[in-house]
C-alpha positions as CSV (number, residue, x, y, z in Angstrom):
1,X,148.9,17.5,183.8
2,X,148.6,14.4,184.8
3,X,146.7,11.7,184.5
4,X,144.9,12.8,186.9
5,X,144.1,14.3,183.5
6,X,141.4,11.4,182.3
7,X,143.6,10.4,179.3
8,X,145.3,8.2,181.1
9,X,147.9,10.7,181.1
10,X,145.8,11.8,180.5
11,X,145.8,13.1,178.7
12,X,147.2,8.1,175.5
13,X,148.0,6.2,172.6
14,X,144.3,6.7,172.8
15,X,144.2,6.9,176.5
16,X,147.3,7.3,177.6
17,X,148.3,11.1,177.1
18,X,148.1,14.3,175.0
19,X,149.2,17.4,177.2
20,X,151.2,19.1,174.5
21,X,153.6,22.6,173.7
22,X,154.3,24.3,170.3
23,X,153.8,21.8,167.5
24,X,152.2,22.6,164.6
25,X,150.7,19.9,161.8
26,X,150.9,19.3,158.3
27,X,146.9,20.8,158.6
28,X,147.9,23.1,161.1
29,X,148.3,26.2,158.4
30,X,146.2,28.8,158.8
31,X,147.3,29.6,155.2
32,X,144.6,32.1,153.7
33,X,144.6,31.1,150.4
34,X,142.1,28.7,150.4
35,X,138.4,29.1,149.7
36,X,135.9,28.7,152.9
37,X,134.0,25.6,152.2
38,X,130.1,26.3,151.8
39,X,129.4,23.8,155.3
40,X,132.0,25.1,158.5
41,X,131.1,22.1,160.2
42,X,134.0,20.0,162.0
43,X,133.7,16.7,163.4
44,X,136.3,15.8,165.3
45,X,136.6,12.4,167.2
46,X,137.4,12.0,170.9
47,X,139.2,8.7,173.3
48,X,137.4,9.6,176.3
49,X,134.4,11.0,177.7
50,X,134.0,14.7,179.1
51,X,134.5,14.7,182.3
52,X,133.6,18.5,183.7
53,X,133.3,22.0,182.5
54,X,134.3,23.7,185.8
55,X,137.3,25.5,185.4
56,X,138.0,25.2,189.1
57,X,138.1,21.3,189.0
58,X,139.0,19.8,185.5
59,X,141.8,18.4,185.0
60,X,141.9,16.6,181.8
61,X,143.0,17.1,178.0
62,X,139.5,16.6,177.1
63,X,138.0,19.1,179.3
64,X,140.5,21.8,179.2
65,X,140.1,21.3,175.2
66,X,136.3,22.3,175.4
67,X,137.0,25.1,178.0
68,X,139.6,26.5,176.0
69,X,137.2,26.9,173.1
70,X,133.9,27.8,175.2
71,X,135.8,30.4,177.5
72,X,138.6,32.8,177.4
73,X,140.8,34.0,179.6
74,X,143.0,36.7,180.0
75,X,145.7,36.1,176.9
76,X,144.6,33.0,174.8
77,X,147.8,30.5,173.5
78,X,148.4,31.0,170.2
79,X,150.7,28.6,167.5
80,X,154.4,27.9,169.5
81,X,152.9,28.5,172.5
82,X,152.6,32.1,171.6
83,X,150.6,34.3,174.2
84,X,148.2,36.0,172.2
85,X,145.1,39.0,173.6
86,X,142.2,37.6,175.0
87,X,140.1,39.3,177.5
88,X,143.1,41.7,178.2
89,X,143.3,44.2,175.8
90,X,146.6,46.0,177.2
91,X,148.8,44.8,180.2
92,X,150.9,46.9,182.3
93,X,153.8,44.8,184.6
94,X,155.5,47.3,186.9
95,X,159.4,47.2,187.0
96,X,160.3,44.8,189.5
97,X,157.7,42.4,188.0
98,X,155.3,41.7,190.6
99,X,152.6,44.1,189.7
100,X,150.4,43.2,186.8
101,X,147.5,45.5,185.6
102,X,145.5,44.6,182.8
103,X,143.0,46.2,181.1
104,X,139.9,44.2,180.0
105,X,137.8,44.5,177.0
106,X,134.3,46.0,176.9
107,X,132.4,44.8,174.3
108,X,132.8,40.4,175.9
109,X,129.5,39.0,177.2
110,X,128.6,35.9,178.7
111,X,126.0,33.6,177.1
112,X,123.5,34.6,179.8
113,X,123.9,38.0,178.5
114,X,126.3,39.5,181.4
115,X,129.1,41.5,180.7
116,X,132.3,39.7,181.2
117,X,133.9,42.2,184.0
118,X,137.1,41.9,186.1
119,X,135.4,41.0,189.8
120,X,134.3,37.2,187.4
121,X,138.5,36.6,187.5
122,X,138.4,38.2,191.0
123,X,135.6,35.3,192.1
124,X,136.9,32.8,190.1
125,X,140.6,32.5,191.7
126,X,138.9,32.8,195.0
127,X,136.7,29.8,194.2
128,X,139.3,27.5,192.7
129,X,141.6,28.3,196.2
130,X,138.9,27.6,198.7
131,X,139.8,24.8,200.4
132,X,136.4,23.5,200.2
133,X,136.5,23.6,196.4
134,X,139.2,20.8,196.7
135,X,140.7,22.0,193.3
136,X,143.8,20.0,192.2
137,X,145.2,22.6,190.3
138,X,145.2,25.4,192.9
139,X,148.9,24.3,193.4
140,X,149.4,26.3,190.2
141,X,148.6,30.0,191.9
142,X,151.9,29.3,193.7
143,X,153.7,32.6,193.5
144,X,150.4,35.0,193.3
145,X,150.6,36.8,196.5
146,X,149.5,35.0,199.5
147,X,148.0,32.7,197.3
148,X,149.4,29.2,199.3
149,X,147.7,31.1,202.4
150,X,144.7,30.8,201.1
151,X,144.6,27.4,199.4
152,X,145.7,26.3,202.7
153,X,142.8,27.7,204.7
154,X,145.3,30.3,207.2
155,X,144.5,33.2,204.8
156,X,140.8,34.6,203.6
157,X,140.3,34.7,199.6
158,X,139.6,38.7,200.1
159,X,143.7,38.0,201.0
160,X,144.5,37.1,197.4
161,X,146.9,38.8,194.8
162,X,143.6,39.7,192.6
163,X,142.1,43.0,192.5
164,X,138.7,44.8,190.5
165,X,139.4,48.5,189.7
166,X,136.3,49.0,188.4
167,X,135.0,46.8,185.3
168,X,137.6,46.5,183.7
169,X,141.0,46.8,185.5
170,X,142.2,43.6,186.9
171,X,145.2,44.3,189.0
172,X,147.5,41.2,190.2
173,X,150.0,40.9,192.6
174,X,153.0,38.8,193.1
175,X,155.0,37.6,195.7
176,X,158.0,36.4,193.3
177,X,157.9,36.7,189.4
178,X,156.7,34.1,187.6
179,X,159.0,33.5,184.4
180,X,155.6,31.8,182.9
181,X,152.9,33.7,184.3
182,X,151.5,34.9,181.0
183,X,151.3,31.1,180.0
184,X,149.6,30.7,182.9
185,X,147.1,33.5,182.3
186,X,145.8,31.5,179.1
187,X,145.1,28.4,181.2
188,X,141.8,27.6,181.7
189,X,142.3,27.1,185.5
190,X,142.7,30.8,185.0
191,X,140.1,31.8,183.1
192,X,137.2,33.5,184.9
193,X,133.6,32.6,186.4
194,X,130.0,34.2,186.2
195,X,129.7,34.2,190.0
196,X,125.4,34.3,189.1
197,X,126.0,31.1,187.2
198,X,127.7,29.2,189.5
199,X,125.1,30.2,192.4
200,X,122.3,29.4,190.0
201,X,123.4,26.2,189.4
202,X,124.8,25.6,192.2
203,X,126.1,21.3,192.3
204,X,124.6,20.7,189.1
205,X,127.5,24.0,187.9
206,X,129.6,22.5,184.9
207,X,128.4,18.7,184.9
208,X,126.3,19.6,181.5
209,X,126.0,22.1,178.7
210,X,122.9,23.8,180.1
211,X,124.6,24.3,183.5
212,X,127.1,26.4,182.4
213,X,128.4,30.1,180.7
214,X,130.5,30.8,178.1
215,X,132.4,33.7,176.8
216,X,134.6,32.1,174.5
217,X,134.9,31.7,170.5
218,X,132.1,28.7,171.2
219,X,129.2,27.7,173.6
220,X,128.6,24.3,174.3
221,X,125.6,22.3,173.5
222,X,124.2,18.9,173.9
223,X,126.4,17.5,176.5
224,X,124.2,15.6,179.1
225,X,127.5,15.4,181.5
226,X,127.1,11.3,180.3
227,X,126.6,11.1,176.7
228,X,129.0,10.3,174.0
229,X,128.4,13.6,171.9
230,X,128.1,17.3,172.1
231,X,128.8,19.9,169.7
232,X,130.2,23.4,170.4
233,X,128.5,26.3,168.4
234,X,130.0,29.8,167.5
235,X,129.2,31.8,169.6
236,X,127.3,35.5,168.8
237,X,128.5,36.9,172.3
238,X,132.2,36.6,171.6
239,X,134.0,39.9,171.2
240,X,136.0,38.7,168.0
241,X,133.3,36.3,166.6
242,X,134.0,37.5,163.2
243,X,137.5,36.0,163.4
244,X,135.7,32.3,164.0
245,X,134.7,30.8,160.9
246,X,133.7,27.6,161.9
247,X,129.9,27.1,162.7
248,X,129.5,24.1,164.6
249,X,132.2,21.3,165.9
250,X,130.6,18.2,166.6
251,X,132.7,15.6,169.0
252,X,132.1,11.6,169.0
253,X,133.5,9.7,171.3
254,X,135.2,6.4,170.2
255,X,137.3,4.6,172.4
256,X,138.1,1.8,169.6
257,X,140.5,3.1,166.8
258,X,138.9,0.7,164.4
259,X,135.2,2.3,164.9
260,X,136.7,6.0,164.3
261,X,139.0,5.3,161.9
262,X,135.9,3.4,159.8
263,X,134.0,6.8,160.7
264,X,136.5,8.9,159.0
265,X,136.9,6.3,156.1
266,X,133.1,7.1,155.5
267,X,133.4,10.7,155.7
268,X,131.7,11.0,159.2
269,X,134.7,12.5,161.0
270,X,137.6,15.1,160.2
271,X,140.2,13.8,162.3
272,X,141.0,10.2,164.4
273,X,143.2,8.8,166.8
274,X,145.6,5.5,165.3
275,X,146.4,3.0,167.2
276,X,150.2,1.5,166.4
277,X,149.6,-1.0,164.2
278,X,147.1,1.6,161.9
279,X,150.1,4.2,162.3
280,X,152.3,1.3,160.1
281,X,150.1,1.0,157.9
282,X,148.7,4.5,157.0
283,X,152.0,6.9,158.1
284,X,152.9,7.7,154.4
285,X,149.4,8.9,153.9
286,X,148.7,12.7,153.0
287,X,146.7,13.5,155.9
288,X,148.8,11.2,158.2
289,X,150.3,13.2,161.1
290,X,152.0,12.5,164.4
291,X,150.4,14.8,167.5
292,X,153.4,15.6,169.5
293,X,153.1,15.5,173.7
294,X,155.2,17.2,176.4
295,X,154.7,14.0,178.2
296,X,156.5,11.8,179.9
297,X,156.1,8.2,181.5
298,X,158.1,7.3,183.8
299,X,158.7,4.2,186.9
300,X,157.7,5.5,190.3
301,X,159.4,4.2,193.1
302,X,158.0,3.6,196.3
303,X,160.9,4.9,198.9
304,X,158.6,4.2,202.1
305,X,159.9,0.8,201.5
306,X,163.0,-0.5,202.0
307,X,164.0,-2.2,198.8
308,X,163.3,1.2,196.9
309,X,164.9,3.4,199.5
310,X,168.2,1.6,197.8
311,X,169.9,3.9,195.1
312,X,171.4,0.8,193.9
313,X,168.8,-1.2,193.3
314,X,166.6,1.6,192.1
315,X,169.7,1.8,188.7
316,X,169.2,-1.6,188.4
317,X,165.8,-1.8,187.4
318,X,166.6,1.4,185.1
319,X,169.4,-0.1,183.7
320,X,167.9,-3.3,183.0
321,X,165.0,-1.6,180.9
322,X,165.7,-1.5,177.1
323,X,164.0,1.5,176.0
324,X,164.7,1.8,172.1
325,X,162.8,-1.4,172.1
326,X,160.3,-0.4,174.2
327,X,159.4,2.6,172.2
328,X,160.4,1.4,168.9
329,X,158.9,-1.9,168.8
330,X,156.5,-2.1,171.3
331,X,154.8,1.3,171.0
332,X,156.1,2.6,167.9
333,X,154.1,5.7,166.2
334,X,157.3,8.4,166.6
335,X,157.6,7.5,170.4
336,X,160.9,9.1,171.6
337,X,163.7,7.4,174.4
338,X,163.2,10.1,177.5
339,X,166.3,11.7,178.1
340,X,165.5,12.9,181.1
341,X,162.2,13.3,183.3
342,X,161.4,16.4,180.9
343,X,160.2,15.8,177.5
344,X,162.4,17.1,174.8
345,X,161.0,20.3,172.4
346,X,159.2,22.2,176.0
347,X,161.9,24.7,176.2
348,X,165.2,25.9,175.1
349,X,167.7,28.8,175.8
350,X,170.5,29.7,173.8
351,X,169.3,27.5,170.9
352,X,169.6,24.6,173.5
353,X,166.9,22.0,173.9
354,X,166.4,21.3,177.9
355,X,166.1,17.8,177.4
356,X,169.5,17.7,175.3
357,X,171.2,20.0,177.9
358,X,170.0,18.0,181.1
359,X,170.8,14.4,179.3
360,X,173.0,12.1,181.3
361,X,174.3,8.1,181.2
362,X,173.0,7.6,184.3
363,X,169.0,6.9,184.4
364,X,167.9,6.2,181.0
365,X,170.7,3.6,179.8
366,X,170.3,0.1,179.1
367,X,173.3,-1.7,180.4
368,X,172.4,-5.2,181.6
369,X,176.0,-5.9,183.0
370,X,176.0,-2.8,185.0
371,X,172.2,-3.3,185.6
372,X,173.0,-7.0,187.9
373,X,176.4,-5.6,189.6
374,X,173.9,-3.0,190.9
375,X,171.1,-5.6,192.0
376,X,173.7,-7.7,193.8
377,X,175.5,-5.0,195.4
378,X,171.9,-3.2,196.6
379,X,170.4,-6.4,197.9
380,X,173.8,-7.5,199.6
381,X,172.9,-3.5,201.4
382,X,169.4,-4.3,202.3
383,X,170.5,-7.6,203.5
384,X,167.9,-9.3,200.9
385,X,168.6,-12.7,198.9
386,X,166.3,-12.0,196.0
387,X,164.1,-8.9,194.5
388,X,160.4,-9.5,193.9
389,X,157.2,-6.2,193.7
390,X,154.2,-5.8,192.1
391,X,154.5,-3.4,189.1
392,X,150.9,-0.8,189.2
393,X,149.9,0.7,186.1
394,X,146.7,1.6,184.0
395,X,144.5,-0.5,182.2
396,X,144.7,0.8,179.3
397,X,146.0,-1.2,176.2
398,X,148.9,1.3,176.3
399,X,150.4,1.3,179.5
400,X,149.2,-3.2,179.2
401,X,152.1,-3.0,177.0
402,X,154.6,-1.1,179.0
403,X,153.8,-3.1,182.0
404,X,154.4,-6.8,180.4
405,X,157.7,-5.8,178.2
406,X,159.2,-4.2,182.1
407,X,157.5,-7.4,183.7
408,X,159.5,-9.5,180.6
409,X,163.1,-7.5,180.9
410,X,163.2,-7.3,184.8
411,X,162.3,-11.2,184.5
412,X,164.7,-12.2,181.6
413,X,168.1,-9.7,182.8
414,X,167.6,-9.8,186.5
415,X,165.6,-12.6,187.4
416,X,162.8,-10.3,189.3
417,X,159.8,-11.8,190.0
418,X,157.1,-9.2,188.7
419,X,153.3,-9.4,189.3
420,X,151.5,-6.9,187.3
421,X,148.2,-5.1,188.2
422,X,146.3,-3.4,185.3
423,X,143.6,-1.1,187.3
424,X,141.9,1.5,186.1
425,X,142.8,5.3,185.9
426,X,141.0,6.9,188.9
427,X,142.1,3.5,190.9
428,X,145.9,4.0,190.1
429,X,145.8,7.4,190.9
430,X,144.2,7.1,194.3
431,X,146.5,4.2,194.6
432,X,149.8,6.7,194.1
433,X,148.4,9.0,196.2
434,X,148.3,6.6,198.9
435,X,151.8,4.8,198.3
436,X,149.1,1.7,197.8
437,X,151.9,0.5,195.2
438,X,155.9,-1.2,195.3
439,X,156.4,0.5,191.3
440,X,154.2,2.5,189.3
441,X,154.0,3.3,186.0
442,X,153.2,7.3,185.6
443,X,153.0,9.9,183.6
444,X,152.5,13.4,183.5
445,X,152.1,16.2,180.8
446,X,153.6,19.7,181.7
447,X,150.7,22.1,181.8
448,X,153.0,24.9,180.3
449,X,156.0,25.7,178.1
450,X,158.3,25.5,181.5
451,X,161.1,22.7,182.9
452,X,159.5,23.6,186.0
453,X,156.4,22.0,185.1
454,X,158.1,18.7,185.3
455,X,160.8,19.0,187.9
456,X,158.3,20.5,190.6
457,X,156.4,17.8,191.0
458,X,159.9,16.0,192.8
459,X,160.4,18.3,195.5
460,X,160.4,16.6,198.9
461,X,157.0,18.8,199.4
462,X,155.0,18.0,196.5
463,X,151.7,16.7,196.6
464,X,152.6,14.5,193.7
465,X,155.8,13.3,194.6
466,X,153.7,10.0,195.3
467,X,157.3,8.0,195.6
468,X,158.4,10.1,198.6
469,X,161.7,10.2,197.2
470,X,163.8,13.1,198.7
471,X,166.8,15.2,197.9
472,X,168.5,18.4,199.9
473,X,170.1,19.9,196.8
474,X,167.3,19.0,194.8
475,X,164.8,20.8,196.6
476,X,167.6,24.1,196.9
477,X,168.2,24.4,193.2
478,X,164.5,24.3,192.3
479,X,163.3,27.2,195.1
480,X,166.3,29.0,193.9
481,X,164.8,28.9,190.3
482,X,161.6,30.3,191.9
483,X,163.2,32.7,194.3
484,X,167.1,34.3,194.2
485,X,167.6,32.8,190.5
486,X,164.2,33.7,189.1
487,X,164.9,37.0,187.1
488,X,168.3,35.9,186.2
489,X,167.6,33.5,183.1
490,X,170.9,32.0,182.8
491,X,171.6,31.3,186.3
492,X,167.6,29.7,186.4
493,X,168.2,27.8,183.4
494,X,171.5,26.4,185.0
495,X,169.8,25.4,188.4
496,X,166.6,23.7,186.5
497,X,169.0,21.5,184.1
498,X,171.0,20.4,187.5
499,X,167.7,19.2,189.3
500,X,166.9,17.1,186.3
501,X,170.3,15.4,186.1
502,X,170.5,15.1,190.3
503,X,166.9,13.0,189.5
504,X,168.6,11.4,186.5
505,X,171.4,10.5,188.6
506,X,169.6,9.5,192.1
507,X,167.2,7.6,189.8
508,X,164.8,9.6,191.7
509,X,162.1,8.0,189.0
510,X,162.9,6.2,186.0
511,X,162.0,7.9,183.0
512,X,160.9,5.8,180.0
513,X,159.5,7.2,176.5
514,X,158.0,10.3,175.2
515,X,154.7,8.8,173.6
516,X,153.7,10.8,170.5
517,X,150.0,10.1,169.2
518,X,149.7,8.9,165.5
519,X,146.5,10.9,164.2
520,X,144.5,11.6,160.6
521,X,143.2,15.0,159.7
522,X,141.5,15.5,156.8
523,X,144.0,17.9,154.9
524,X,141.0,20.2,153.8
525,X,141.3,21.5,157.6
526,X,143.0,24.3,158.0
527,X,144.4,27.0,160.9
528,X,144.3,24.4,164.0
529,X,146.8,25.3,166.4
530,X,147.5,22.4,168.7
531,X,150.4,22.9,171.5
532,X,152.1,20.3,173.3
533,X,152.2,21.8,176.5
534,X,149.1,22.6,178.1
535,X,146.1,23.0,176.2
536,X,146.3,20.8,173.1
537,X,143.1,22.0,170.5
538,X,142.6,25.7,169.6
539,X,139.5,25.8,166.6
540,X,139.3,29.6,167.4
541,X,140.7,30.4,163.7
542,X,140.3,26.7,162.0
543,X,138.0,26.7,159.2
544,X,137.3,24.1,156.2
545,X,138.9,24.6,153.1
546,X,137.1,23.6,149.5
């Protein structure tokens, strides 16, 4: 997820990022042995504005939060990033792992009264991976059989891995196994579409409550597509409605800490955002509690240009960046040193953290000695006297403070000359995309419990690779983790820990800080399951304790 995902990756010390896998809360219990609380009401404060409800082309925390309450697909993620039933009652995977059968429940309707059926998964992949949709997600179908072919226009969507056998039979079909296809099947860019809904609607489909379907624990309501409110309502439709015990959740936007922090002083909301200086002052609080993100920020280079196509002088501007200070005094709230370009707690084998096993010197280090050996010895290559760029990033008060402590350190231990430019979101993005930038301060937020998530995005072919860097081995180790390595966990752990250390080590990108987000929940709240990877907010079983 990136940010392309609104909160300014998205996903934010308030609007700078929560894409997040397997973390639970102090109020995260679903412990039963409380009483329900007359009023199952929630109110639950928000950074940012909604943006869509169209599975096909959200790509924000905030959305995906409400689709993964108002929908459901296939399995839904449970607590830990647990895969959990959803619309599949039973799944069938054929030996060799490239044949999956499901069969789907009979008693889910849509909120237009339609029975949810397997041709609305059928129609929905085929939507998101026509061309003309322009969904930025399809990249994630990679590996469902001639599923590139189609999102690239050579193949017809009848072409696609995705079969109806009947109502409910949904057969898919493979052209490699996917380690973390069932993750993927409780995404919401996975979840399926009432084909009459989207028709009905037509452009109008998703950009408000009224112009949209649900078939999830919740239906939406309220939600003008502009407005700073809307509420999600249980919903009588839902196959396991009597598992949902809220009533109503009613979402406030307030993009000032202050104004929903007062709000839940007064009573008037359940939960809040904290900015870093509220964090200080409330963290030994009761209902004080530290969201976790599988996010990481991180200094894009530009290598169209020639300064950055220097390895040298790429390690000196890591090098020269003090990160404990950066995260521990400047941002604060629990935010971790990255280790690498994935965050640390996504995914482990053998009782090994990925972060800790793919941790090298090189990339992350502060070392100002080494850091101007480097500079001299990389300008001296590019045949430069002096180092001077323009450092992009968001304008959020976040990623303000990243930009002006790099601006400060490459200023103060290398004598760079750094201009800053603040923009906002959607205008840094389109600047990435574009290589309209010298250094750029990202982020992104894996969209599942996978390494992959992360190092993918690197590859010399990646749409997102906005800093053009590229890498021969690089590239072979991650297809051989898709391909010849893929069943073989061991030897696809082993390739995906060498292409984070080959970035590490290349200084591909610099990777900065793991930011976690400082929250209050009122501890009466009970049963939320928030993930760090992915979908963050799952209400399905929350409920408010007396």
């Amino acid at each position: 997820m990136s940010f392309r995902k609104v909160f300014s990756t998205g996903i934010v010390a308030v609007v700078a990022g929560l894409a997040l896998t397997a973390c639970g809360s102090k109020s995260s219990s679903s412990a039963g042995n409380g009483k329900l609380a007359d009023k199952q009401v929630l109110n639950w404060d928000e950074p940012s504005e909604l943006p869509t409800m169209d599975p096909s082309k959200a790509t924000d925390t905030i959305s995906f939060d409400m689709m993964n309450n108002s929908m459901e697909g296939l399995y839904r993620v449970g607590k830990k990033s647990k895969v959990e039933p959803g619309i599949a009652k039973s799944t069938k995977v054929s030996k060799d792992g490239l044949t999956y059968t499901f069969t789907l429940r009979k008693d889910d309707k849509w909120s237009n009264g339609d029975p949810v059926v397997a041709k609305d998964f059928v129609y929905s992949w085929r939507r998101t991976l026509d061309p003309k949709t322009g969904s930025e997600y399809a990249y994630l179908f990679d590996g469902i059989k001639n599923a590139n072919e189609v999102m690239d226009g050579k193949k017809p969507g009848s072409a696609l891995g995705i079969k109806a056998q009947g109502d409910h039979k949904l057969v898919v079909s493979l052209d490699k196994e996917i380690p973390y296809f069932k993750l993927l099947m409780g995404f919401p860019s996975f979840f399926p579409q009432n084909k009459s809904a989207v028709e009905k609607y037509g452009s109008k489909y998703g950009t408000a409550s009224k112009y949209m379907v649900y078939n999830g624990p919740f239906k939406m309501t309220a939600w003008t597509g502009s407005n700073l409110s809307w509420s999600l309502a249980k919903n009588s439709n839902y196959w396991d409605k009597k598992s949902v015990k809220l009533d109503k959740i009613n979402f406030k936007v307030n993009k000032d800490t202050s104004t929903s922090y007062n709000l839940y002083q007064s009573k008037k909301l359940d939960e809040t955002f904290l900015s870093t200086e509220q964090a200080k002052q409330l963290s030994s609080k009761p209902d004080y509690q530290v969201l976790k993100q599988a996010r990481t920020s991180y200094l894009e280079f530009n290598q169209t240009q020639k300064a950055f196509q220097n390895k040298k002088i790429r390690q000196a501007i890591s090098y020269a960046i003090d990160r404990k200070q950066l995260a521990n005094k400047v941002l604060g709230s629990g935010t971790k040193v990255s280790q690498g370009i994935v965050s640390s707690g996504l995914q482990s084998y053998n009782g090994k953290d990925f972060a800790d096993a793919a941790q090298t010197k090189e990339g992350v280090t502060y070392n100002k000695k080494k850091a101007k050996q480097l500079l001299k010895e990389g300008l001296k290559e590019t045949g430069q006297d002096k180092l001077s760029f323009t450092l992009l990033g968001d304008d959020t008060d976040v990623v303000k403070k990243v930009t002006a402590f790099i601006q400060s350190q490459l200023g103060e231990n290398l004598g760079i000359d750094v201009k800053v430019q603040n923009v906002p979101f959607k205008t840094r993005l389109d600047r990435s995309k574009t290589q309209q930038f010298d250094v750029v301060v990202s982020s992104w937020g894996a969209d599942f419990s996978d390494a992959i998530s992360f190092v993918d995005l690197f590859t010399s072919d990646n749409s997102y690779n906005n800093g053009k860097w590229k890498n021969a081995e690089y590239d072979r180790l991650v297809k051989a983790s898709k391909t010849t390595d893929v069943a073989n966990q061991q030897k696809r752990w082993d390739d995906l820990v060498k292409t984070s250390k080959i970035l590490s080590t290349d200084q591909g990108v610099a990777p900065l800080y793991q930011l976690n987000q400082p929250t209050m929940v009122r501890e009466n709240v009970k049963g939320l399951i928030q993930n760090t990877a992915g979908v963050t907010n799952n209400w399905k079983d929350t409920y408010i304790a007396k």
